[in-house]
C-alpha positions as a printed Julia matrix, in Angstrom:
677×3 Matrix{Float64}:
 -20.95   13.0    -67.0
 -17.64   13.51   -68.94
 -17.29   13.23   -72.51
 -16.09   10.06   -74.17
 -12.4    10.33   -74.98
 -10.06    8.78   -77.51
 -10.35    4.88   -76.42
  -6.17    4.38   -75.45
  -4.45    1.45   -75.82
  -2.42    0.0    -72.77
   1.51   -0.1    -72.62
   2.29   -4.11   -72.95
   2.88   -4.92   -69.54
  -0.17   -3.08   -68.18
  -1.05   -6.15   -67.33
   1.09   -6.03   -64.05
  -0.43   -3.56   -62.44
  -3.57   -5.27   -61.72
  -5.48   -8.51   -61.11
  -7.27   -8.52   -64.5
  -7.73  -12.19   -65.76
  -8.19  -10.77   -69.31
  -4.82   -9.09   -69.18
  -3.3   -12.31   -68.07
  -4.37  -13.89   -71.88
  -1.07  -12.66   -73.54
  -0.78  -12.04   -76.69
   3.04  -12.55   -77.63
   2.96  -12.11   -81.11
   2.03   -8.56   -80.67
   4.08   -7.82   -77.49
   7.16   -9.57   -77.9
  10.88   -8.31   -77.72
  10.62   -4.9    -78.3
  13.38   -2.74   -79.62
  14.89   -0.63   -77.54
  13.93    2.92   -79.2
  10.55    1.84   -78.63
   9.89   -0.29   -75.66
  12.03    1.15   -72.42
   9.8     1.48   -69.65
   7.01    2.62   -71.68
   6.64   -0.91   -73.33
   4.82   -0.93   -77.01
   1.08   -0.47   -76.9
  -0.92   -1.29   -79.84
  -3.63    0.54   -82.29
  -3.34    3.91   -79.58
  -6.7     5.01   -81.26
  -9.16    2.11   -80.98
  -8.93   -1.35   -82.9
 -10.17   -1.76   -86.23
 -12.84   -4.39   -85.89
 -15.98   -6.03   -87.26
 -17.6    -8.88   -86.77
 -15.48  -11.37   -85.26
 -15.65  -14.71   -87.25
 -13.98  -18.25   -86.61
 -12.27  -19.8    -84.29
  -9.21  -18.56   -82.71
  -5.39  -19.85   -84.34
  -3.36  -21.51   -81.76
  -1.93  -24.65   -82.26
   1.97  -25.4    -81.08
   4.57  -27.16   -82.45
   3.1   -25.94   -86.02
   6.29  -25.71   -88.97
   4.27  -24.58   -92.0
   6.35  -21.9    -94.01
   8.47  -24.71   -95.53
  11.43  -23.74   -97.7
  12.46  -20.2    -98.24
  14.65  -18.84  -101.15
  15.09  -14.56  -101.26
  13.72  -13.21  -104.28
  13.29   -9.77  -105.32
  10.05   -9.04  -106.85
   8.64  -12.92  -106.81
   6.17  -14.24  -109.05
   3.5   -14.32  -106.43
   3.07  -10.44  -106.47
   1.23  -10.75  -110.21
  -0.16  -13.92  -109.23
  -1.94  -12.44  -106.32
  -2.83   -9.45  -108.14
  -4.56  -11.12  -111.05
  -6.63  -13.23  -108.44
  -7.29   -9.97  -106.69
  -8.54   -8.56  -110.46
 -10.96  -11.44  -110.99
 -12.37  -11.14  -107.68
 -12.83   -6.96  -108.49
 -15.01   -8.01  -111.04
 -16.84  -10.68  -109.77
 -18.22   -7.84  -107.27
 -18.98   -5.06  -110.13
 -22.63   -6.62  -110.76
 -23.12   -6.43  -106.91
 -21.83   -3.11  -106.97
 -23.96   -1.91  -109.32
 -27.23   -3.23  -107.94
 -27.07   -1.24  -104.86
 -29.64    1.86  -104.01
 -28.5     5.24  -105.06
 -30.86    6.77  -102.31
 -30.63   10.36  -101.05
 -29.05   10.45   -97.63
 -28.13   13.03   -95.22
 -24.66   13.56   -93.95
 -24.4    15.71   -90.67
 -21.16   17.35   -89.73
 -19.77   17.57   -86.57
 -20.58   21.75   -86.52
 -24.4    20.36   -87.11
 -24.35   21.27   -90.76
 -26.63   19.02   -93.14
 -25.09   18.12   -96.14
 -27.07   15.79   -98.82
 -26.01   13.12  -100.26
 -26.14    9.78  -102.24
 -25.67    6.25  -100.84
 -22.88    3.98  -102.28
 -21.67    7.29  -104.45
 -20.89   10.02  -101.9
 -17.07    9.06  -100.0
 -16.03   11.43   -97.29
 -13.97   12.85   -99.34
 -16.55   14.76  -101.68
 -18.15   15.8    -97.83
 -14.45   17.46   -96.83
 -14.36   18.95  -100.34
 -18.29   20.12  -100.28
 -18.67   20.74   -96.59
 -14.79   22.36   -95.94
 -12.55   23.08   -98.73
 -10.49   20.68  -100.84
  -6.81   21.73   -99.44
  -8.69   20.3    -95.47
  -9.75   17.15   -97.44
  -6.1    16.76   -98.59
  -5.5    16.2    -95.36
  -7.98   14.21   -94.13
  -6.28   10.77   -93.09
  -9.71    8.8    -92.61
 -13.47    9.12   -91.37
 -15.31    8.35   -87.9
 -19.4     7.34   -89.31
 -22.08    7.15   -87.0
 -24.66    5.24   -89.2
 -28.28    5.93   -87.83
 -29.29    2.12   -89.12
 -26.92    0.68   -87.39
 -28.15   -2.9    -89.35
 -25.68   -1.08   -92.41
 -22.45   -2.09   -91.01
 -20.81   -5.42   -90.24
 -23.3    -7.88   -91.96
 -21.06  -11.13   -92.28
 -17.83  -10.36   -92.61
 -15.41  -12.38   -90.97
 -11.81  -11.24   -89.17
  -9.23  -12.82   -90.82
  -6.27  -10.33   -90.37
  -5.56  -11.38   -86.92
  -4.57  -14.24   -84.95
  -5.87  -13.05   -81.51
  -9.71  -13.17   -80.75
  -9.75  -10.75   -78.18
  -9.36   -8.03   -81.4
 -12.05   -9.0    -83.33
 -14.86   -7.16   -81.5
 -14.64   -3.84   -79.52
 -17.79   -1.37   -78.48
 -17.16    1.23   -80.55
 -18.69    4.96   -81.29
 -18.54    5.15   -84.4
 -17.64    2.88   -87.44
 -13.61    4.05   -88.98
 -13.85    4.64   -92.08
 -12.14    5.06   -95.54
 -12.1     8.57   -97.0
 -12.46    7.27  -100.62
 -15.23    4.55   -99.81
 -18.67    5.42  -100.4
 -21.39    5.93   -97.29
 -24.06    4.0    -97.01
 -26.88    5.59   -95.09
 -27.76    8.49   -92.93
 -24.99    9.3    -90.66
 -22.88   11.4    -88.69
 -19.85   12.21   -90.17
 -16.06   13.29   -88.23
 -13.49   13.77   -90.36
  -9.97   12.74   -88.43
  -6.42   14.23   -89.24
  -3.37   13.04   -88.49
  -3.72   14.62   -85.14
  -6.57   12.34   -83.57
  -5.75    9.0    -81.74
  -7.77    7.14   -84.16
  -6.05    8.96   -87.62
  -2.98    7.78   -86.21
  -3.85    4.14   -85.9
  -5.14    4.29   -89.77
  -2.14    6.1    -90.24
   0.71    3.86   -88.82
  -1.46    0.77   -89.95
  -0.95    2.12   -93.59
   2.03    2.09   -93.43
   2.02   -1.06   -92.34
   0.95   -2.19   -95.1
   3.5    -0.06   -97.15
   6.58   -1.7    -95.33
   4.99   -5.08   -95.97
   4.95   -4.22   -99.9
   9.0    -3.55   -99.18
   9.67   -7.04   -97.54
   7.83   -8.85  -100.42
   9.4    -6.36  -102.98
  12.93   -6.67  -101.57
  12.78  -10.77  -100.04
  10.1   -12.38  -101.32
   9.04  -12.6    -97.24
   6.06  -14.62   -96.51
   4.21  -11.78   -94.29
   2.42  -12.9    -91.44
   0.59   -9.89   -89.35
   1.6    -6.44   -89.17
  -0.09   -4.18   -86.51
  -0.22   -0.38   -85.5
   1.06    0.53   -82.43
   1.23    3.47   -80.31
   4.31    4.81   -81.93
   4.95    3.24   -84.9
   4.29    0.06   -86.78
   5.7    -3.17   -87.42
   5.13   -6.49   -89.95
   6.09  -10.22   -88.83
   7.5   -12.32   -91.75
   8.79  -15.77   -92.13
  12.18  -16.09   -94.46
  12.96  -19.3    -93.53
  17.2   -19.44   -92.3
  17.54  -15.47   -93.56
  17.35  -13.08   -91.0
  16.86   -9.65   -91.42
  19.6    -7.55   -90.23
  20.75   -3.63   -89.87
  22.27   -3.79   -93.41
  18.55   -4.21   -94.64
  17.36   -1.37   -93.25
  18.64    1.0    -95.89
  16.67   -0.67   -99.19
  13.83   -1.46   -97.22
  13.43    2.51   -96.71
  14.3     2.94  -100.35
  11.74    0.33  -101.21
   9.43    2.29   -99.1
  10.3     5.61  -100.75
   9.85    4.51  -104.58
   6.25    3.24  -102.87
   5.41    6.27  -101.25
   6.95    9.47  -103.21
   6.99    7.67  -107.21
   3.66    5.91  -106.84
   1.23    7.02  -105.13
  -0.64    4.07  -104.57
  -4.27    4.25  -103.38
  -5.81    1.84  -101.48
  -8.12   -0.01  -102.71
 -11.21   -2.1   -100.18
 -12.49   -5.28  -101.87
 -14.82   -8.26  -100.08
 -14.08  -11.8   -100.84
 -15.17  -15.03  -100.44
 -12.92  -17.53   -98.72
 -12.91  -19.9   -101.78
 -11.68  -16.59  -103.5
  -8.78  -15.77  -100.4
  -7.91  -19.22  -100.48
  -6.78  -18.87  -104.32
  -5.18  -14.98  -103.66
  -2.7   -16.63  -101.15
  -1.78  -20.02  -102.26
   1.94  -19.0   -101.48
   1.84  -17.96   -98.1
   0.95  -20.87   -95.68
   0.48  -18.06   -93.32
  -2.26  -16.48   -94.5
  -4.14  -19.84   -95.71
  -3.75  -20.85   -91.8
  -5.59  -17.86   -91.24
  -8.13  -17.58   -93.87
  -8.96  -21.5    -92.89
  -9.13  -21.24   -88.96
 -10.78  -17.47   -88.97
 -13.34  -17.43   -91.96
 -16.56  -19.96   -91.34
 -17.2   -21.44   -95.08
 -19.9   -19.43   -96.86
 -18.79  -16.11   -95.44
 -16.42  -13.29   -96.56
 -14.01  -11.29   -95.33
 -11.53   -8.16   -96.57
  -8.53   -7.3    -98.37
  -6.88   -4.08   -99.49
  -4.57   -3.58  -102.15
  -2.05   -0.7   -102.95
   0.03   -1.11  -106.03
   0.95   -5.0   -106.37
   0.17   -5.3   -102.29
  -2.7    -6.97  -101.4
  -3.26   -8.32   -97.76
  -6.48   -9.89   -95.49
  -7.42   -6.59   -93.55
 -10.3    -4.72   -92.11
  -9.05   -1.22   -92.75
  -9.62    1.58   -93.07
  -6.45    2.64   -94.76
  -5.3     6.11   -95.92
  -6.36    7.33   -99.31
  -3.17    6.63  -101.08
   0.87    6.03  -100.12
   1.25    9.55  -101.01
   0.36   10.27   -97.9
   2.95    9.22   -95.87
   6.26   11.42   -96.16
   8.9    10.03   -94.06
   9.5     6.35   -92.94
  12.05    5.32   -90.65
  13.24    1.12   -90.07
  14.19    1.61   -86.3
  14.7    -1.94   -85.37
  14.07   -5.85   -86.16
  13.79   -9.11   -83.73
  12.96  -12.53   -83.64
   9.82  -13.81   -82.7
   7.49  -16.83   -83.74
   4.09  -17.62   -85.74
   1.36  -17.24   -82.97
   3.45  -16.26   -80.23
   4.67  -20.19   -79.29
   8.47  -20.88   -79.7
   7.49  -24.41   -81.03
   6.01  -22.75   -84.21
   7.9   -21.55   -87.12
  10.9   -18.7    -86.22
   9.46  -15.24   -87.49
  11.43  -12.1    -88.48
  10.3    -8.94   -87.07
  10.76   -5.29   -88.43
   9.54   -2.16   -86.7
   8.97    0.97   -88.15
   7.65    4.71   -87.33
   6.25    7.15   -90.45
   4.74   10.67   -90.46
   2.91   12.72   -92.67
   5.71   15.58   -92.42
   9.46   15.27   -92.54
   9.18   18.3    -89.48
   7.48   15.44   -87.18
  10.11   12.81   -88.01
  12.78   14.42   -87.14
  10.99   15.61   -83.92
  10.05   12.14   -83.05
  13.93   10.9    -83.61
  15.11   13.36   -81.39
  12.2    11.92   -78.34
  13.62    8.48   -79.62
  17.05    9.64   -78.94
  16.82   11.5    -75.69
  13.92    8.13   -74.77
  17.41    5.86   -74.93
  19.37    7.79   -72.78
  16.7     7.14   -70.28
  16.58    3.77   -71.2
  16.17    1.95   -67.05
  18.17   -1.1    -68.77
  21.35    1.2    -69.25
  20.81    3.13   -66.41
  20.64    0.42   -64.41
  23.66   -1.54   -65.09
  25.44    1.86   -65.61
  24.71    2.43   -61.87
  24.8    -1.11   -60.18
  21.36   -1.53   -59.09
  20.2    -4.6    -60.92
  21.01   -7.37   -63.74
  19.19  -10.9    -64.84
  20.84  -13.96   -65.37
  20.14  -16.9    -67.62
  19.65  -19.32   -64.84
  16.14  -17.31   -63.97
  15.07  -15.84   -67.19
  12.75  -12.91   -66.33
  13.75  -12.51   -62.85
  15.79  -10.06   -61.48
  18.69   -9.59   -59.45
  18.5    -6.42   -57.09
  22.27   -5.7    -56.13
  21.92   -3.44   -52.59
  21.49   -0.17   -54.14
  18.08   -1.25   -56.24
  17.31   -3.24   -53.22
  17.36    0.69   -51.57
  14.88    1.62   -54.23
  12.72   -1.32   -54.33
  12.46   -1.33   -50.83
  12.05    2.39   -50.3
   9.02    2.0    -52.66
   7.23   -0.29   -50.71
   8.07    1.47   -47.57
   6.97    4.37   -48.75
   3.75    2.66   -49.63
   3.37    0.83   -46.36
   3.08    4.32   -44.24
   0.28    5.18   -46.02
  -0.99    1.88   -45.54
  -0.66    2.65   -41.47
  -2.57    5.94   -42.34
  -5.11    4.51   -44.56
  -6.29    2.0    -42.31
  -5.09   -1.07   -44.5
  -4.09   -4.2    -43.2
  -1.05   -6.26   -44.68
  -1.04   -9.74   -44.75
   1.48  -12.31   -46.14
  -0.32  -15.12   -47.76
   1.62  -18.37   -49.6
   3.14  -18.84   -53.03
   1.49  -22.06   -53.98
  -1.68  -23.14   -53.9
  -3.56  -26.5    -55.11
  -5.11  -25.84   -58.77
  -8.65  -26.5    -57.28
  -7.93  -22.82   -56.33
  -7.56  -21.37   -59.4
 -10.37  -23.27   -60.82
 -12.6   -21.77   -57.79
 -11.92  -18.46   -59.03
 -11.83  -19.93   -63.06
  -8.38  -18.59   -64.14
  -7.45  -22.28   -64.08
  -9.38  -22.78   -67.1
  -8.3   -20.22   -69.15
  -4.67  -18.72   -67.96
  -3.2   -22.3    -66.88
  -0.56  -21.74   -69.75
   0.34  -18.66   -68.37
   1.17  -19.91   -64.93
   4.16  -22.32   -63.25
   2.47  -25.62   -62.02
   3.89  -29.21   -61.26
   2.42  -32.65   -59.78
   3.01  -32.99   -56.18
   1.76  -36.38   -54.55
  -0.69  -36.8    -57.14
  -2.33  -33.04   -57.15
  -1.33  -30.28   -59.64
  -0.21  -27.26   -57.47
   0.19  -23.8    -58.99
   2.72  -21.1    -57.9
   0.47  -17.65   -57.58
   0.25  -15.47   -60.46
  -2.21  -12.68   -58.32
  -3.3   -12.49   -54.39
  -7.02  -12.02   -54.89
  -7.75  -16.01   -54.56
  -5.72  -16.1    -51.98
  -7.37  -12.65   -50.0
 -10.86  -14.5    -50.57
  -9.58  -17.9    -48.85
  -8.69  -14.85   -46.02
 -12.09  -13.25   -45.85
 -13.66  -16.55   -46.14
 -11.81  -18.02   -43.48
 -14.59  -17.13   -40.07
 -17.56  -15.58   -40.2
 -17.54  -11.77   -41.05
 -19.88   -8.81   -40.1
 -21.04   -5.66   -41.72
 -18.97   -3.9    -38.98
 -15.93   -5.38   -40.23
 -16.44   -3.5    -43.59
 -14.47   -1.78   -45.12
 -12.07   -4.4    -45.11
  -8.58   -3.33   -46.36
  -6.44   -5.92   -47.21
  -2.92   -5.11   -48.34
  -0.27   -8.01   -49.87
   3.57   -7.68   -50.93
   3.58  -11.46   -52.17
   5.96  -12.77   -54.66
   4.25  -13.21   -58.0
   5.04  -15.29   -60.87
   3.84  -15.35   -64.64
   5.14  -17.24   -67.42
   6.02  -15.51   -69.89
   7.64  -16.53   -73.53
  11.34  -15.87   -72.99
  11.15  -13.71   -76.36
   8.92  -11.4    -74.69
  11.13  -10.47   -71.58
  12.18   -7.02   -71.34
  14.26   -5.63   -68.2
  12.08   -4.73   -65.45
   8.68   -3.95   -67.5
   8.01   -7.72   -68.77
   9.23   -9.98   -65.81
   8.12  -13.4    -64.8
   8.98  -12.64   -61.13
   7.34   -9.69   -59.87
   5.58   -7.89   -56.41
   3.04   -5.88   -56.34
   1.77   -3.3    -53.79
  -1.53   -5.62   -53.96
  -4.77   -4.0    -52.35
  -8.2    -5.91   -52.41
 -10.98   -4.03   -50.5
 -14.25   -6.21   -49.71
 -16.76   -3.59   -48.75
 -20.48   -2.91   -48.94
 -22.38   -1.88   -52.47
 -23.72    1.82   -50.34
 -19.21    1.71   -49.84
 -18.14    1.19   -53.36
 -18.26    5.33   -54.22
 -16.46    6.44   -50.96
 -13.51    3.46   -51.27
 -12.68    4.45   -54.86
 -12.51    8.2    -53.6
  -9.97    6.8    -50.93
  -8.38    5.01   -53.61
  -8.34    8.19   -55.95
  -6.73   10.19   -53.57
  -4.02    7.41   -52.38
  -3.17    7.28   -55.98
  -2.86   11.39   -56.76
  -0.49   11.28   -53.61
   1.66    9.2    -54.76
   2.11   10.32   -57.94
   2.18   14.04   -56.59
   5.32   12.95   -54.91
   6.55   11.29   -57.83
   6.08   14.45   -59.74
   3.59   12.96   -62.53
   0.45   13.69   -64.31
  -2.36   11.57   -64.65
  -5.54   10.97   -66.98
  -8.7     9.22   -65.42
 -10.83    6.93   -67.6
 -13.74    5.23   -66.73
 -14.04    1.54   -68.5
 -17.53    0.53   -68.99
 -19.56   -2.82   -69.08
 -18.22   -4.96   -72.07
 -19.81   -7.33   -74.44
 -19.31  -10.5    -72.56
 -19.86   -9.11   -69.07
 -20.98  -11.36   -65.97
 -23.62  -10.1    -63.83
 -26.92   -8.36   -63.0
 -27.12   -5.4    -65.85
 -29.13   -3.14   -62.76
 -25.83   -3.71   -60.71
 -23.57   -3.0    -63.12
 -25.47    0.48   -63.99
 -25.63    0.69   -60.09
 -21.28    0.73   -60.18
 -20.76    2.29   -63.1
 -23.02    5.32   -61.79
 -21.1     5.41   -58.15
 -18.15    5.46   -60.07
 -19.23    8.21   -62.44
 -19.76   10.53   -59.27
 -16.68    9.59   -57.65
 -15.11   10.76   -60.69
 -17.17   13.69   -60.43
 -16.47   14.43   -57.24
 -12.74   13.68   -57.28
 -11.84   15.22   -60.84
 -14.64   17.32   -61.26
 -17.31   16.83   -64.03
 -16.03   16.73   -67.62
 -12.3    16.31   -66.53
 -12.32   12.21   -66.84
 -13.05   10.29   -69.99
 -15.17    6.87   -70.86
 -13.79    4.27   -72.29
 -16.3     2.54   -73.68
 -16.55   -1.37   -73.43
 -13.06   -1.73   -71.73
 -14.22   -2.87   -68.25
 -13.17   -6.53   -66.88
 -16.09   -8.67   -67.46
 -16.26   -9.11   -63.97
 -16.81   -5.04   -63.44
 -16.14   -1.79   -64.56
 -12.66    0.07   -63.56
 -11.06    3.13   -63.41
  -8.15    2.98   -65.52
  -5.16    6.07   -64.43
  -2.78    6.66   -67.08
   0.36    8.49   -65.51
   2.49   10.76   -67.41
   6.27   10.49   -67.38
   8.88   13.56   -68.39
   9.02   12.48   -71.5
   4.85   12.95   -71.64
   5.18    8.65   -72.17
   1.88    7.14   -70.51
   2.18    4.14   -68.67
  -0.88    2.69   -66.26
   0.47    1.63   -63.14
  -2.08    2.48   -60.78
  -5.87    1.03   -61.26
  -9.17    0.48   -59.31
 -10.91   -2.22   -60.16
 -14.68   -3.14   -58.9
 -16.06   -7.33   -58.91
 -18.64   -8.86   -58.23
 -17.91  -12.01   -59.51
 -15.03  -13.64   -56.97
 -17.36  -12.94   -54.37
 -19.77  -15.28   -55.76
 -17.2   -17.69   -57.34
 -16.02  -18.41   -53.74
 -19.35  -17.33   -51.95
 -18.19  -15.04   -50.03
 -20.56  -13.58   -47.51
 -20.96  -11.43   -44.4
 -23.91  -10.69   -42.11
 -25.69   -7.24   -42.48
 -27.6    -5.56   -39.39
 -30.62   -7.42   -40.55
 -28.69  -10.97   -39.76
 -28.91  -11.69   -43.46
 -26.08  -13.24   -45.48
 -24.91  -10.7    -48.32
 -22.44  -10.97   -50.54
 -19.6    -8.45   -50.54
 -18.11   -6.3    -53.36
 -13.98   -6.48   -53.92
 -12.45   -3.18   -54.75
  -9.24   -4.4    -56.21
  -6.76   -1.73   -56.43
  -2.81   -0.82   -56.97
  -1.19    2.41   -56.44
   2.68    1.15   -58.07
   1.5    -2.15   -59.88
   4.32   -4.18   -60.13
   7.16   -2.6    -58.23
   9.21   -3.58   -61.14
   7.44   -1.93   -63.5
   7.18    1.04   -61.61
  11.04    1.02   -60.57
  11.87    0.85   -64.22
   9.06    3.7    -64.87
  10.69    6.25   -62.34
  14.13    5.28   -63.38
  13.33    6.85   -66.87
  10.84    9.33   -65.62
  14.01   10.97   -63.71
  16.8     9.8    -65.69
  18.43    8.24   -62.86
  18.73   11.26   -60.96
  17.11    9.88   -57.76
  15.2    12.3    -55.38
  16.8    12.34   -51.8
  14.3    10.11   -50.43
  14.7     7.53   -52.02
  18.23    7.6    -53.32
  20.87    4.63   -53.5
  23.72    6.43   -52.87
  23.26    8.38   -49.09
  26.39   10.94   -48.73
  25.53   10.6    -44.55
């Protein structure tokens, strides 16, 4: 079995390359217009280490047509800074007494090297472990802990998530709680100590600073912040400033802002619990906040904040030990978006950022930026005629004959292997009745991502997958085991609706193909169809001259199905892995399966060493019952079948605009525009 890896976030519009109903729940808040330094064909992908998370509490925020940040006047340094602060004081002591009353036990802390260290509850931090257990110039470096608590009862209790607007964050399997290097630990437990270097450091890292460039906006605007993620490469903070929009000309005291925070200050951050009554009071000012403290925090429970200097914000952490930390900041771009994602709420400004804890690394990470834009399949593109958009179809583009070379080479060059393969392509419709979609239950919970209209009397949807539609297929006479495998391979036009603000060139679409595969085999064929589909997808990318990591995504929390099954999958899966990669060359990630079965998730590397996931294998066991699908076995018994759904390219869109930076718009032969004979 391989070892558990570093759980990844995906690139924004992952979500194209397969038929995952989760995916289709878009969050647009965090995955709206990106800048161009950062999103290209790589997109932005959030928290690349693992989401902070406890126990989820509340109901989700998402009402439209919501105008609640009122009237908006800049101010430097506004009142509300010592207002907050002296609300965040009284709360500080209102906890002492609790504080106080907690066991001093003896615990034992065990390194990763197997070393025992001993050790007092609520006293010890990890920090006195790096200074004991190492030496005090490591623990100097030491960006925040991983702790493996052997009671697991000592984490989460009843706090509530408040620091988010999206459910789907609140909760995540995890191994191992993150963890502040200056708070205390609490019990018995395995400690890693994570630099800078490790996924997870990062995400504490980037969220940090955060945090830090949210102190600027308040400092420098008065901004009434909103939410302010990690991402994959960088950082960014939401704010509302009413008619004032933030601009280039604001980048330059925003980074001094930043700089009196971070070099002068050295503020340390500081992890306090509150009660809601007691949140409510800390942000009076910010109608922002008190929409999420009231929708996300149940009455009678707590939840989080952190402070550094005169900042204090709802968060989960864990946060770097102090601003000191972070050595070089860089503004790299601002945009427009909205409170919760929905264009009928309250206009938000956006800034993006990207810090390190060395000046060396910033200036190495400008230069990627730099040489990133060049690449940039939006310039290239127009620069060589192969495709534009228009504002009479937002989202969609328009393939002029030379990207019509490439897109179609693509799927031609996917279609020979299909011949080889032994798939079978169909062409199925665009729009089907709703009573479809409510068959196979994306109805109920992606409707608002889909096109639909009334059409004598019945609500018809246009298609935003093809497995509904490759289940009314199989369904359609009655099948046998002899049949099975059962490749069935689909080119269809797809559609999505996406927010306008969240439409970038040929990586967030809202019409899109896909090189759409959905195998319905046997459970004794699931191993040897994802080995097929293994080695379909490492020749392909072979010939695109990429890389590729292979993760296995395991059973999450809410999960349908038969726990024996699901072992049974993710086991044949495990060997295939095994067999394909070879043992401990493949990683887990824990808890990120659909709920309707575990996956193999492929990231592919570009020349730039970007990952994007394009290709994925996907196993269900849920359509199969949604829309009873069944075949007879050699017994004469009815079983159901499994679906194998799985994508080599994902969108062709995506995958166009992918290659198009991965070779700088120096097209191989094959597949050129521009034939000289």
């Amino acid at each position: 079995m391989a070892s558990s890896g570093a759980k990844l976030a995906l690139n924004a519009t992952a979500k194209f390359s397969v038929i995952d109903p989760a995916a289709l729940k878009v969050d647009h808040v965090s995955a709206a217009a990106a800048p161009a330094e950062q999103a290209s064909a790589g997109g932005k992908k959030e928290r690349a280490g693992g989401k902070r998370a406890i126990k989820g509490g509340g109901q989700s925020v998402s009402r439209s047509g919501a105008h609640i940040g009122g009237e908006f006047t800049p101010e430097k340094n506004p009142a509300f800074l010592a207002e907050r602060l002296a609300a965040f004081e009284a709360a500080k002591a209102r906890r002492q007494e609790e504080q106080a009353a907690l066991p001093r036990t003896s615990i034992t802390v065990t390194l990763p090297d197997g070393r025992e260290i001993p050790a007092t509850a609520n006293v010890t931090t990890p920090w006195d472990i790096a200074v004991e257990g190492i030496n005090e110039q490591f623990a100097k470096s030491v960006v925040c802990a991983k702790v493996v608590y052997a009671d697991k009862s000592l984490v989460g209790g009843d706090l509530a998530v408040a620091d988010t607007a999206n459910p789907d964050e609140e909760e995540e399997e995890r191994d191992g709680e993150m963890w502040d290097v200056t708070r205390p630990l609490l019990g018995d437990c395995a400690l890693t100590l994570l630099r800078f270097d490790d996924p997870g450091a990062k995400t504490v890292f980037w969220h940090s600073s955060a945090h830090i460039l949210g102190s600027a906006l308040e400092r420098e605007f008065g901004a009434r912040l909103t939410i302010g993620p990690p991402l994959d490469n960088g950082f960014y903070y939401d704010c509302y400033m009413g008619e004032r929009t933030v601009t280039d000309k604001d980048f330059k005291p925003l980074e001094s802002a930043i700089k009196r925070i971070t070099d002068k200050e050295k503020q340390p951050f500081e992890r306090l619990e509150c009660t809601k009554e007691e949140l409510l009071e800390m942000f009076a000012y910010n109608p922002f906040k008190v929409d999420l403290i009231t929708n996300k925090i149940p009455d009678g429970q707590r939840s989080t904040v952190y402070r550094n200097g005169d900042f204090v914000d709802l968060c989960r952490g864990p946060h770097v030990p102090n601003t000191k930390f972070v050595k070089a900041t860089k503004i790299l771009s601002h945009s427009a978006t909205n409170w919760l994602g929905d264009v009928n709420n309250d206009s938000l400004q956006r800034v993006y950022g990207v810090s390190f804890p060395e000046k060396a690394r910033m200036k190495k990470h400008l230069d990627f930026l730099a040489k990133a834009k060049e690449r940039d399949h939006r310039i290239i593109g127009n620069k060589q005629n192969l495709w534009f958009f228009h504002e009479m179809s937002p989202g969609s583009a328009f393939f002029t004959k030379y990207g019509c070379r490439i897109f179609n080479g693509l799927m031609d060059f996917i279609r020979k292997q299909y011949w080889q393969r032994g798939y079978d392509e169909v062409v199925t419709p665009n729009l089907y009745n709703s009573k479809l979609w409510e068959c196979s239950g994306h109805w109920q919970h992606y409707k608002d991502n889909m096109f639909h209209f009334d059409c004598e009397g019945q609500t018809f949807g246009v298609k935003p997958m093809n497995c509904p539609g490759h289940c009314l297929m199989f369904a359609s006479r009655l099948r046998s085991y002899r049949e099975l495998p059962l490749r069935v391979a689909d080119f269809g036009v797809l559609h999505r609706n996406e927010v306008s603000g969240s439409l970038s060139g040929l990586t967030r679409v809202r019409r899109f193909q896909q090189d759409d595969g959905h195998i319905f085999c046997r459970r004794d064929q699931m191993k040897e169809e994802v080995l097929q589909a293994l080695d379909f997808m490492r020749y392909v990318y072979t010939i695109f001259g990429m890389t590729y990591r292979l993760e296995l995504s395991t059973k999450p929390k809410k999960a349908l199905g038969d726990d024996a099954l699901w072992d049974e999958a993710e086991a044949q899966l495990a060997e295939a892995l095994d067999e394909f990669a070879g043992p401990g060359k493949w990683f887990i990630n824990a808890g990120d399966g659909a709920f309707y079965g575990p996956k193999v998730d492929i990231k592919v590397f570009d020349a730039l060493e970007r990952a994007h996931q394009c290709a994925t294998i996907q196993l269900d066991f849920q359509l199969p019952l949604r829309f009873n699908l069944q075949y007879k076995d050699q017994s004469g018994d009815m079983v159901h079948p499994v679906i194998v759904h799985r994508a080599m390219l994902g969108s062709v869109e995506r995958c166009t605009a992918v290659l198009t930076e991965h070779w700088g718009g120096k097209w191989p032969f094959w597949i050129s525009p521009r034939q000289i004979c």
